[in-house]
C-alpha positions as protocol buffer text, in pm:
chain_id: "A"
residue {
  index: 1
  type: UNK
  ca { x: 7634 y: 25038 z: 8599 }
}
residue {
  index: 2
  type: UNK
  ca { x: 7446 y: 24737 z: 8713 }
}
residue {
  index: 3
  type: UNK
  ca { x: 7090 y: 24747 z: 8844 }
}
residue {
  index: 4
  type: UNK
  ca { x: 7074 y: 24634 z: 9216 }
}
residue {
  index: 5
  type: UNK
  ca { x: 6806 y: 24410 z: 9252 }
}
residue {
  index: 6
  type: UNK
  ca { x: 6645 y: 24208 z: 9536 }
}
residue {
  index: 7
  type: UNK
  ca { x: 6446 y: 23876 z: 9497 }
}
residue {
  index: 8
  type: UNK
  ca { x: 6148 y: 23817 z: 9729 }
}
residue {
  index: 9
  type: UNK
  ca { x: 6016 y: 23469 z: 9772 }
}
residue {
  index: 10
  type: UNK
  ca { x: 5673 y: 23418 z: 9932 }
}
residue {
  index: 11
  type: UNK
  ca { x: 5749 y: 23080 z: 10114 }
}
residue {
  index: 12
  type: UNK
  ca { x: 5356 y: 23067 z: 10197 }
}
residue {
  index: 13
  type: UNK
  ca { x: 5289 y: 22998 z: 9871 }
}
residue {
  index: 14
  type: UNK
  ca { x: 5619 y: 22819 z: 9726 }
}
residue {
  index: 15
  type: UNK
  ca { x: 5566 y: 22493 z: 9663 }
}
residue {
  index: 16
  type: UNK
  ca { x: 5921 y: 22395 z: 9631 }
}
residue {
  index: 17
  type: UNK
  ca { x: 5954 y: 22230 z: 9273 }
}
residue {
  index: 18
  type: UNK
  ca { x: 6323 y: 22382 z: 9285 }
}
residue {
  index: 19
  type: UNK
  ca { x: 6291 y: 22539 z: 8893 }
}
residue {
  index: 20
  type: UNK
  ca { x: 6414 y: 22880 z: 9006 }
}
residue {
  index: 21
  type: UNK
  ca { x: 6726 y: 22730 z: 9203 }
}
residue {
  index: 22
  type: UNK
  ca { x: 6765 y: 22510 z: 8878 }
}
residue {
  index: 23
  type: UNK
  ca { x: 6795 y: 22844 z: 8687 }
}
residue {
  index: 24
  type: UNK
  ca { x: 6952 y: 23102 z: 8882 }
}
residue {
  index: 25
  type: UNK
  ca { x: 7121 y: 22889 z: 9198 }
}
residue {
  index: 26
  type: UNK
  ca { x: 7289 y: 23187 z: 9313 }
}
residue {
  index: 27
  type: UNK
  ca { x: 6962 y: 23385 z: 9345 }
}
residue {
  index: 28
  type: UNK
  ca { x: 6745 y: 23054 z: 9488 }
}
residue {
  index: 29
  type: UNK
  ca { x: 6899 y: 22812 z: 9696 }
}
residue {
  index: 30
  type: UNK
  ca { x: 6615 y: 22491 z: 9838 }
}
residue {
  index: 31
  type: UNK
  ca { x: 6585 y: 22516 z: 10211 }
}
residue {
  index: 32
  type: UNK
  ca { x: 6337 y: 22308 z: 10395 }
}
residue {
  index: 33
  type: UNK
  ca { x: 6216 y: 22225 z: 10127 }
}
residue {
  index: 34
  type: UNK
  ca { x: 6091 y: 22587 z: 9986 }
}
residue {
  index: 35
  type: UNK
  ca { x: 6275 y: 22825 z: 9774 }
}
residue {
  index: 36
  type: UNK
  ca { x: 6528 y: 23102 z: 9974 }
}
residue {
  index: 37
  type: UNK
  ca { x: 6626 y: 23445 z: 9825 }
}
residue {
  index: 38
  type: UNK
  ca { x: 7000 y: 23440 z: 9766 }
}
residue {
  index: 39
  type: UNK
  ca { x: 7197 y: 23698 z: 9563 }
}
residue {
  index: 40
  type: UNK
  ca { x: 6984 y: 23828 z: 9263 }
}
residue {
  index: 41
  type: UNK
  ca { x: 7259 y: 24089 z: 9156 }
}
residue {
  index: 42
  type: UNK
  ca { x: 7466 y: 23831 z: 9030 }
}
residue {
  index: 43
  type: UNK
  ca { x: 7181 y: 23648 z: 8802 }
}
residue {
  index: 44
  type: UNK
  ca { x: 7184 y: 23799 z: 8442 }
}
residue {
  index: 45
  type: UNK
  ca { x: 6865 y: 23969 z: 8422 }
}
residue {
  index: 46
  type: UNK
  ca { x: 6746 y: 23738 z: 8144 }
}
residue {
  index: 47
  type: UNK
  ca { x: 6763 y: 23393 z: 8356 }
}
residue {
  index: 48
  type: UNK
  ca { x: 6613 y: 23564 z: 8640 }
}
residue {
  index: 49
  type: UNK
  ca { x: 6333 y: 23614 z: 8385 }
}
residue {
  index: 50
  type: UNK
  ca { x: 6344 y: 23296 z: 8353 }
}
residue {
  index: 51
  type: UNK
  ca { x: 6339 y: 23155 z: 8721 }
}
residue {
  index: 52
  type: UNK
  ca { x: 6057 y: 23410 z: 8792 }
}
residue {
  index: 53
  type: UNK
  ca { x: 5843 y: 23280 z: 8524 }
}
residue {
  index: 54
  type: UNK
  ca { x: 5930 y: 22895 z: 8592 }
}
residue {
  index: 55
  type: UNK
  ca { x: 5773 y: 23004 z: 8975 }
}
residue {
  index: 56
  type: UNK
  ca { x: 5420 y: 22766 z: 8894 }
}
residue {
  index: 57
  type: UNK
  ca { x: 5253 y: 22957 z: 9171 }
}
residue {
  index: 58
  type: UNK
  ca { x: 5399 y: 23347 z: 9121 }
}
residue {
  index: 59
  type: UNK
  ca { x: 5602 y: 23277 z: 9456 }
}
residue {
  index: 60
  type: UNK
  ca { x: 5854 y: 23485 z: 9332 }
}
residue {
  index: 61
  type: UNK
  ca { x: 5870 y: 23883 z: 9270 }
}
residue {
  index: 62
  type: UNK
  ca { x: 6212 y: 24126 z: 9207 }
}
residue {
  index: 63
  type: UNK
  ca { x: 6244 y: 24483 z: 9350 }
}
residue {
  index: 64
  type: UNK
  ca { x: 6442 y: 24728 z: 9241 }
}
residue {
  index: 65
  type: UNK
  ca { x: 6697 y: 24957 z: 9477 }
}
residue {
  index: 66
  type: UNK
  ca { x: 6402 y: 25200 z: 9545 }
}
residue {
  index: 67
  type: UNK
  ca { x: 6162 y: 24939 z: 9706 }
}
residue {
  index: 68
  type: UNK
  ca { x: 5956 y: 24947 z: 9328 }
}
residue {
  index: 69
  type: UNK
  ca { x: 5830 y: 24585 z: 9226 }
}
residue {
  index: 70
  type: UNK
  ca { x: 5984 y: 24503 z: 8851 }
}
residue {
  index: 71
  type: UNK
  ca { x: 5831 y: 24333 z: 8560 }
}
residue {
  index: 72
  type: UNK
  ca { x: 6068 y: 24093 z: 8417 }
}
residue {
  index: 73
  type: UNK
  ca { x: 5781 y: 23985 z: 8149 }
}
């Protein structure tokens, strides 16, 4: 069984580079010019990793189905 997992982007402090859409487009799609959840179930878990740590201002954080922030580091 997969982990259910939800991606949370903080558009206050996105600065829109795009990395994390470049890395996991299903999870991050660009609108307005800021980064926009999108379906983080379907990333594998190691290029979400990935996208998360690309985020150059922490923007970005994963939850797990019980509401509990994960560490992807």
């Amino acid at each position: 069984m997969t982990a259910q997992r939800t991606v949370k982007v903080d558009r206050n402090l996105c600065v829109g580079t795009g990395l994390c859409a470049d890395i996991a487009p299903a999870a991050f799609m660009l609108v307005a010019g800021k980064s926009q959840a999108g379906d983080a179930g379907s990333v594998a878990v190691d290029d979400l990793a990935d996208a998360v740590a690309s985020c150059p201002t922490s923007a970005i954080s994963v939850w797990d189905e019980d509401g509990n922030e994960v560490d992807l580091a």
